[in-house]
C-alpha positions as CSV (number, residue, x, y, z in Angstrom):
1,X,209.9,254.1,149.7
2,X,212.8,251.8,151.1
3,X,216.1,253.6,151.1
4,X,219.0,251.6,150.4
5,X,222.7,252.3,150.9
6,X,225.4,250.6,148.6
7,X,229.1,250.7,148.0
8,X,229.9,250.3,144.2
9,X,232.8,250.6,141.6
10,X,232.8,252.8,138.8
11,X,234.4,252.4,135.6
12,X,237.9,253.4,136.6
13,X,237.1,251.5,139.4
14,X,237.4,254.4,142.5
15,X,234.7,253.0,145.0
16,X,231.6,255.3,145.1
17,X,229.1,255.1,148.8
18,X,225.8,256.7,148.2
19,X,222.5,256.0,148.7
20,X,219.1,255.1,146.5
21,X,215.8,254.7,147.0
22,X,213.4,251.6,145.7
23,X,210.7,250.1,145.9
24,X,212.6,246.6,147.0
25,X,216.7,245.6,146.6
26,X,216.4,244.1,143.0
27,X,215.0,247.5,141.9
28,X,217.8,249.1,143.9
29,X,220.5,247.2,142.1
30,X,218.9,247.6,138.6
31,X,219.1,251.7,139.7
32,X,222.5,251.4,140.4
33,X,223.6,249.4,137.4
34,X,221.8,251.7,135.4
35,X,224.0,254.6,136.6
36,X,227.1,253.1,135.4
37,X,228.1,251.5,138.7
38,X,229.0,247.5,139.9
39,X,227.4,246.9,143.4
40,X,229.8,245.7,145.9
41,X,227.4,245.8,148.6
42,X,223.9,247.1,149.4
43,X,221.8,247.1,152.9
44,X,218.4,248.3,153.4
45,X,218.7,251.7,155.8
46,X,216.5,251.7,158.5
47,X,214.1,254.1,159.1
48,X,213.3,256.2,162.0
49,X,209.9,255.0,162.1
50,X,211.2,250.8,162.3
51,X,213.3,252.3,164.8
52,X,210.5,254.0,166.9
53,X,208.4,250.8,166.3
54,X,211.7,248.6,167.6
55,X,211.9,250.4,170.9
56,X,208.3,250.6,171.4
57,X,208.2,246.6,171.0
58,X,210.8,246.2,173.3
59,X,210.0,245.4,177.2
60,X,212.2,246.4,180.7
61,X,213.9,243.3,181.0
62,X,217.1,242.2,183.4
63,X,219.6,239.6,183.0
64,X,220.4,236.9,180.2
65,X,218.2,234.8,178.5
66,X,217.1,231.5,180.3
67,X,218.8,228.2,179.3
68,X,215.5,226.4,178.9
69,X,213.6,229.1,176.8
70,X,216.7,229.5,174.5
71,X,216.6,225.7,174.5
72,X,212.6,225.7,173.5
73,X,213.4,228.7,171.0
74,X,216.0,226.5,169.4
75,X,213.9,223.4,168.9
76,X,211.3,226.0,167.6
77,X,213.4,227.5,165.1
78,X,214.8,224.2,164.1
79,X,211.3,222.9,163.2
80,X,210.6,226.3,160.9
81,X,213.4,226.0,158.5
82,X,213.1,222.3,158.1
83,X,209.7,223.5,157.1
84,X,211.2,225.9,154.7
85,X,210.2,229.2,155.9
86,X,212.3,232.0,155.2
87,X,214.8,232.6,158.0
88,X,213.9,236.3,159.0
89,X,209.8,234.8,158.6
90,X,210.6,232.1,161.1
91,X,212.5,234.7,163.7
92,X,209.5,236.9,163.4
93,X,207.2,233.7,164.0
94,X,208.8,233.3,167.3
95,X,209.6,237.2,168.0
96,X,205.6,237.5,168.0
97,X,204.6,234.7,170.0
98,X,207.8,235.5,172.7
99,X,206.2,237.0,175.8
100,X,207.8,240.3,176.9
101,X,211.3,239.5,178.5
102,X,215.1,239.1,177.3
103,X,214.2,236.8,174.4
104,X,212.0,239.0,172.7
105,X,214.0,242.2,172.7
106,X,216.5,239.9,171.3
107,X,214.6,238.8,168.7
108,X,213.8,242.1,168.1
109,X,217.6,243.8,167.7
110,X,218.5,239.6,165.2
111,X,215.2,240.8,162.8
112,X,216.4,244.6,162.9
113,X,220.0,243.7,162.0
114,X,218.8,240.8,159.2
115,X,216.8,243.5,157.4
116,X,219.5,245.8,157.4
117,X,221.8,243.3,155.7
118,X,223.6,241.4,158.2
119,X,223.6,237.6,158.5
120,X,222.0,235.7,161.2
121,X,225.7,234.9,163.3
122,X,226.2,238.5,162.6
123,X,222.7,239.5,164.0
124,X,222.9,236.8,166.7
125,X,226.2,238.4,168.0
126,X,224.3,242.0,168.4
127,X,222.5,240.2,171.0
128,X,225.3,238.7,173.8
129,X,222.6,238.4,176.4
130,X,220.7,235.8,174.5
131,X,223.7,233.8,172.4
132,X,226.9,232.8,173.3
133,X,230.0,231.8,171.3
134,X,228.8,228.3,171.2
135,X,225.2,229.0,169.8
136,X,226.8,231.9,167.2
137,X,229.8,229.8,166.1
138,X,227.5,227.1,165.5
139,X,225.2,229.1,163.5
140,X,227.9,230.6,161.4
141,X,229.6,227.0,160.8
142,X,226.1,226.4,159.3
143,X,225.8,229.5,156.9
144,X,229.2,228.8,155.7
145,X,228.2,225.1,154.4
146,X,224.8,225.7,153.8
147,X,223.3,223.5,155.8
148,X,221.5,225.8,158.8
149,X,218.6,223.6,159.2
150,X,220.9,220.8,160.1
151,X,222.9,223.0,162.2
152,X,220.1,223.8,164.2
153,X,218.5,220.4,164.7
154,X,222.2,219.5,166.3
155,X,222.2,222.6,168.4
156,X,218.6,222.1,169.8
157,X,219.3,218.5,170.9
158,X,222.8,219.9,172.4
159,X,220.8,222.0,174.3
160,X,218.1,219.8,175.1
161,X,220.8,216.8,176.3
162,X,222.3,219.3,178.5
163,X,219.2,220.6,180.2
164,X,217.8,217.3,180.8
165,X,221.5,216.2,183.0
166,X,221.0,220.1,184.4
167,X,217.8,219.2,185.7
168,X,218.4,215.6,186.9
169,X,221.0,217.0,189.2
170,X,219.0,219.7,190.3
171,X,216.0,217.7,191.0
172,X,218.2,215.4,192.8
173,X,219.6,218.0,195.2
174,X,216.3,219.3,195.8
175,X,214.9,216.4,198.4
176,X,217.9,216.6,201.0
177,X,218.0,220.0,201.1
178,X,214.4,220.8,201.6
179,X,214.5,218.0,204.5
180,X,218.0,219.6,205.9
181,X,216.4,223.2,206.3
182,X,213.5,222.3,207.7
183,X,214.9,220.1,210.1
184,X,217.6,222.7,211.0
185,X,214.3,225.1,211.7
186,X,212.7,222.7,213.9
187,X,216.0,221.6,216.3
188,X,216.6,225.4,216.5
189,X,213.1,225.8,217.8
190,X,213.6,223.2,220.2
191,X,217.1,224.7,221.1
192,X,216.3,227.9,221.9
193,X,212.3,227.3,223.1
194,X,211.9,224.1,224.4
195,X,215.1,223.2,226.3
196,X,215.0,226.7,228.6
197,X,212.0,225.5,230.0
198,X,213.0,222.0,230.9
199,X,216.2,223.8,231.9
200,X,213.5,226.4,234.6
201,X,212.0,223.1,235.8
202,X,215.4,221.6,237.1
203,X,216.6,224.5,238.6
204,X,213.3,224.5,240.4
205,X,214.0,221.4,241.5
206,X,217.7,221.5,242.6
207,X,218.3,218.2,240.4
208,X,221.4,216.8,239.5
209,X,221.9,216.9,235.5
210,X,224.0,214.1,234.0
211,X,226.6,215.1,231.9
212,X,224.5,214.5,228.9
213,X,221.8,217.1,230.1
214,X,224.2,219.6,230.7
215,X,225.7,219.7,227.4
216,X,222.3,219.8,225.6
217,X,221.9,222.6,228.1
218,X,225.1,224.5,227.1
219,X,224.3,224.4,223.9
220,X,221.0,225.3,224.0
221,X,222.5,228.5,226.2
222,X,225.0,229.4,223.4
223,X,222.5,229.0,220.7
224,X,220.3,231.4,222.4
225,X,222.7,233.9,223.2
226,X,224.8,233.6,220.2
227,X,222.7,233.1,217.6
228,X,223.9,235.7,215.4
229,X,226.7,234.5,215.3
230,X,225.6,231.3,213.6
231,X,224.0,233.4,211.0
232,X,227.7,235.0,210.8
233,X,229.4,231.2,210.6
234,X,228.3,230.7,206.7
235,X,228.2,234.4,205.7
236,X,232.3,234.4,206.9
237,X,232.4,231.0,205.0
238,X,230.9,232.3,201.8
239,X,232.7,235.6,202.1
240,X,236.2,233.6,202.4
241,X,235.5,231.2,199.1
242,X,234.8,234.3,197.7
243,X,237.4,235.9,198.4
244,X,239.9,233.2,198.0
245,X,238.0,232.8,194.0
246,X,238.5,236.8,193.4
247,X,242.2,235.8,192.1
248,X,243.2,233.0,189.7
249,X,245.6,230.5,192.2
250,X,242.7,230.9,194.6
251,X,239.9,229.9,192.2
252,X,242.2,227.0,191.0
253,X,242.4,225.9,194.7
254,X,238.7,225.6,195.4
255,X,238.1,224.4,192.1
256,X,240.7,221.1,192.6
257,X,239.3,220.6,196.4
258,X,235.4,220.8,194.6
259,X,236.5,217.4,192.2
260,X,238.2,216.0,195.4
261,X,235.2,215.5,197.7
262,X,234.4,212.7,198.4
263,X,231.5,211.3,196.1
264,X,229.8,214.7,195.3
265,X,233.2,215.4,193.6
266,X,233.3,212.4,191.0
267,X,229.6,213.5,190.5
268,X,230.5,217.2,189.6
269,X,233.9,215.7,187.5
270,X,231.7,213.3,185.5
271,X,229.1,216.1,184.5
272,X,231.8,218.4,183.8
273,X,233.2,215.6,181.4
274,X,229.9,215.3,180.1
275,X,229.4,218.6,179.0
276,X,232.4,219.7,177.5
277,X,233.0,216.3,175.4
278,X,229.5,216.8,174.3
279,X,230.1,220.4,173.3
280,X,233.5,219.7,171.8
281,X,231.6,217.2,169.5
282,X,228.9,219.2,168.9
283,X,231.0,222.2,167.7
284,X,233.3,219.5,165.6
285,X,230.5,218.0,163.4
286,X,229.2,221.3,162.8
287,X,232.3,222.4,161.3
288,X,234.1,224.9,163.2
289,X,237.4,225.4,163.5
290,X,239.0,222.7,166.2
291,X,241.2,225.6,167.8
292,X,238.0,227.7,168.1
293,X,235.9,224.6,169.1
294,X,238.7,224.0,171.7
295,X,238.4,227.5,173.2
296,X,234.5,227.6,173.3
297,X,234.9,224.4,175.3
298,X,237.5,225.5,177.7
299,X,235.2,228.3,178.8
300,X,231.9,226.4,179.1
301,X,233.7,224.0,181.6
302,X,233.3,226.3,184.3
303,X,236.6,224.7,186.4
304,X,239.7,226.4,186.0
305,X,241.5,222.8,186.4
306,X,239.3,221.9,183.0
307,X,240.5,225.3,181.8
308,X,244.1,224.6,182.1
309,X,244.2,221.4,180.5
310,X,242.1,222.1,177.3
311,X,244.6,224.9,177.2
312,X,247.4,222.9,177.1
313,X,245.1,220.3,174.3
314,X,244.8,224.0,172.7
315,X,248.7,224.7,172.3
316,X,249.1,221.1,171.5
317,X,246.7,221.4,168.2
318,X,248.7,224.2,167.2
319,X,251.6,222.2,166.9
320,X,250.2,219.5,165.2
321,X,250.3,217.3,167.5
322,X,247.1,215.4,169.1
323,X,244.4,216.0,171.3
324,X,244.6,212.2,173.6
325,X,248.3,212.5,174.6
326,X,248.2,216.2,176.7
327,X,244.5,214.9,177.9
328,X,246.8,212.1,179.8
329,X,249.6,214.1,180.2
330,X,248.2,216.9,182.0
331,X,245.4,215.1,183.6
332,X,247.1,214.9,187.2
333,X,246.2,218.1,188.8
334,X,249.2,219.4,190.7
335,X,249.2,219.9,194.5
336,X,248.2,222.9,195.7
337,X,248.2,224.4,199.4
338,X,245.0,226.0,199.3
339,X,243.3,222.7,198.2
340,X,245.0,221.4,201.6
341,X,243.2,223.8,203.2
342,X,239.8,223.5,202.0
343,X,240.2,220.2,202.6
344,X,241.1,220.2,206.4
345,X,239.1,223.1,207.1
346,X,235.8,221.4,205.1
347,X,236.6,217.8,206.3
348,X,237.6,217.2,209.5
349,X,240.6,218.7,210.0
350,X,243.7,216.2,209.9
351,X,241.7,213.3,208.3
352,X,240.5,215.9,205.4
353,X,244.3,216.8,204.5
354,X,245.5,213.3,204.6
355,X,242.6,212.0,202.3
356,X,244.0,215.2,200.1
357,X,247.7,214.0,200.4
358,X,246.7,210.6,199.6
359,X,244.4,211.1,196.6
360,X,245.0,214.3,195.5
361,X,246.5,213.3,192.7
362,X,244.5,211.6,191.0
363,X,243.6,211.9,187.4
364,X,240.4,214.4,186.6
365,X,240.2,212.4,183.2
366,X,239.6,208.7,182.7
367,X,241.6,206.3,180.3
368,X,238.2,205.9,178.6
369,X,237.9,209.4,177.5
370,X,241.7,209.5,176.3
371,X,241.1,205.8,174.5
372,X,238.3,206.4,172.6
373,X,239.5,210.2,171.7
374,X,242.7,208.4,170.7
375,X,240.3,206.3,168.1
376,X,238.4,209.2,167.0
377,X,241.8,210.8,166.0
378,X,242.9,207.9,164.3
379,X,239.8,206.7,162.6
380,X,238.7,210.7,161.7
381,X,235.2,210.0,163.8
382,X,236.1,212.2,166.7
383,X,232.9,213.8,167.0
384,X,231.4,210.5,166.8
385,X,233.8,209.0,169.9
386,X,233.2,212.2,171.6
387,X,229.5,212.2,171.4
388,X,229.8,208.3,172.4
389,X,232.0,209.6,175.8
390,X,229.5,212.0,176.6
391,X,226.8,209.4,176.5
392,X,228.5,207.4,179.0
393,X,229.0,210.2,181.5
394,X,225.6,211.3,181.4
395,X,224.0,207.9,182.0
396,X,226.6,207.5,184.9
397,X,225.4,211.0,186.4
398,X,222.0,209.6,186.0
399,X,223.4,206.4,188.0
400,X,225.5,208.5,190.1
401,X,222.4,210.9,191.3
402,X,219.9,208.1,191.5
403,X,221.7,206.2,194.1
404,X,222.6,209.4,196.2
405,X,219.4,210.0,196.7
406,X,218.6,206.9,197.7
407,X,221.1,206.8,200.1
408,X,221.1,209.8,201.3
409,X,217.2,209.3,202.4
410,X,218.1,207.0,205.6
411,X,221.4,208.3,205.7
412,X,219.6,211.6,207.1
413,X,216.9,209.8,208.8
414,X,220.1,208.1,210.9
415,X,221.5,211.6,211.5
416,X,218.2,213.1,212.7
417,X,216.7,210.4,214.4
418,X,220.3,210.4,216.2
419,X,219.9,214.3,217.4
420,X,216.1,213.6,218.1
421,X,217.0,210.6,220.2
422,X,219.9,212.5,222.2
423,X,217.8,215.2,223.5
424,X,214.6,213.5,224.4
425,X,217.6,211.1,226.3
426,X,219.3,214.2,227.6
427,X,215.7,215.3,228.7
428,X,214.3,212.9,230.2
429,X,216.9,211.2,232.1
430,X,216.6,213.8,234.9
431,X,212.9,214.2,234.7
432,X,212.8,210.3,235.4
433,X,215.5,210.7,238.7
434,X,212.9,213.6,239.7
435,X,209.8,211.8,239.5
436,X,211.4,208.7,241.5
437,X,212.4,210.9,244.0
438,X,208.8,212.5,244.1
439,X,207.3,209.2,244.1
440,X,209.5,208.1,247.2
């Protein structure tokens, strides 16, 4: 038989914890009413054996739940309780049909903790690896005004929107850098294989090389003989960002020269915009809190430059005052040395720092976004204006990626056709001055 344990008051009311077993918790609560006592609370204790059966159920798994399962579990979930299933019914629905992995041993520990009492934010927050702030803020903005099936319609098409503009930019990014790898593979080939032996078959001959041969030539040389150390280049590269990330000034820096290069950095700004006007929204019309809304947002930005200014839209809340004037105001990122840096040492030296000195400046948030927040806040529809601004950045991502990839198709085809063309040239001009001289 269930045990269940309860805090109650007696009749001088001194608070009494005990424990009582019954058949389900209305029996339990008639027990304890019966013994002179007003329940305060009571929670099913789990037994051993649930407990045994729990860890049995549960499977090895490593790392966090995937943001496209959670986003399929969502919709899933959504579906049930607008079908009126009962919420623990619906979790262990989708618990049994989960196949083994992080999502199902979090479904496990959210059904545990329900049954012993706790609500579903509660029992969602037992489980960090499978639901964030966002997801369990959202959840318990629902519970508080009853309206969960709601709630979770909103938060599976969050989380569908935002896949879909994930995967677009993925799948966009996926083309040139298949085509840059494997041409990197086959100019190394003909770097370190092909050019030796042309370079044999000259020396054989005594010829003269044009300046153009001997270059290639060089090259080919220093690839051969130090090619570990262009496995070293990007290892020292990545090891350096790294480094220069480990501390907060640092991580700033890369982050401000990442939304200042040139094209791909209005691309990463615009889907940064995207995201966190969409989550702010999100988090608004679902009720929560707009300081709390404010810091989930900051954090799902991923850019420290994002960070600081919904910090400084934070403090401004808290004063009362609005959201659209500190978006303007502290916009303009500041300069920042190791910005200059990035910039020169990722973009051609001088020409990198003076595009950096001459646009560094520049505002990382539109007049749009501040406008129409600025209506939202006087019209009280700033979910609605922000879920409108988000709709505009993701269609110009769409745009954005879209055209990149169709210009970076001949764009690359230039490029290689380019390095094709000078070594066959560099090649084959000497072989031609040989054969003449054969010929004579």
């Amino acid at each position: 038989m269930p045990t269940f344990e309860f805090v109650a008051r007696d009749a001088t009311g001194a608070e009494i914890r005990d424990i009582v077993e019954a058949p389900n918790e209305e029996e339990a609560h008639a027990t304890i009413r019966q013994m002179g006592y007003y329940v305060t609370k009571i929670t099913q204790k789990k037994s051993t054996a649930t407990d045994a059966a729990g860890r049995k159920r549960r499977s090895f798994a490593i790392g966090r739940v995937k943001r496209k399962v959670l986003t399929v579990f969502t919709r899933q979930l959504s579906i049930l309780q607008d079908a009126g299933l009962p919420i623990l019914r619906s979790l262990r629905i989708l618990e049994e049909q989960a196949p083994p992995g992080a999502l199902k041993n979090a479904l496990i520990t959210v059904c545990e903790e329900i049954e012993g009492g706790a609500t579903l934010s509660e029992a969602m927050a037992k489980a960090p690896k499978a639901f964030d702030r966002l997801y369990i803020n959202m959840i318990k903005a629902g519970e508080a005004g009853g309206a969960l099936e709601i709630i979770l319609q909103r938060l599976a098409e969050f989380l569908e929107k935002a896949e879909s503009l994930k995967r677009k930019v993925r799948g966009a990014m996926v083309y040139p850098i298949v085509v840059i790898v494997v041409a990197i593979l086959i100019l190394t080939f003909i770097m370190i294989k092909i050019v030796p032996e042309f370079e044999k078959i000259f020396e054989e001959f005594d010829a003269e090389l044009p300046a153009m041969t001997q270059l290639l030539i060089n090259i080919s040389n220093a690839m051969f003989r130090y090619w570990w150390a262009f496995l070293l280049i990007p290892v020292a590269i990545y090891l350096l960002v790294a480094i220069s990330c480990s501390f907060r000034y640092g991580r700033l820096g890369w982050d401000l020269f990442k939304l200042r290069i040139p094209v791909f950095g209005k691309l990463i700004q615009k889907n940064i915009l995207a995201r966190t006007t969409r989550t702010l929204g999100t988090l608004i019309a679902s009720g929560v809190p707009i300081l709390e809304a404010l810091n989930i947002t900051r954090e799902t930005s991923n850019n420290l430059m994002f960070e600081n200014l919904y910090a400084k839209v934070y403090e401004s809340i808290r004063e009362g005052e609005t959201i659209a004037a500190p978006l303007k105001e502290y916009s303009a990122p500041p300069f920042h040395p190791i910005t200059l840096f990035w910039c020169g040492f990722f973009l051609a030296g001088p020409v990198g720092m003076l595009f950096y000195l001459l646009r560094g400046r520049q505002r990382v948030v539109d007049d749009i976004v501040v406008n129409m927040v600025d209506v939202g806040e006087e019209t009280g529809e700033l979910d609605t204006m922000l879920y409108k601004v988000a709709d505009v950045y993701d269609e110009e991502v769409k745009v954005m990626t879209d055209t990149l990839t169709s210009l970076l198709e001949p764009i690359m085809i230039c490029v290689l056709g380019g390095m094709v063309g000078f070594i066959v040239i560099a090649l084959f001009m000497p072989l031609i001055s040989l054969i003449s001289k054969l010929s004579r």
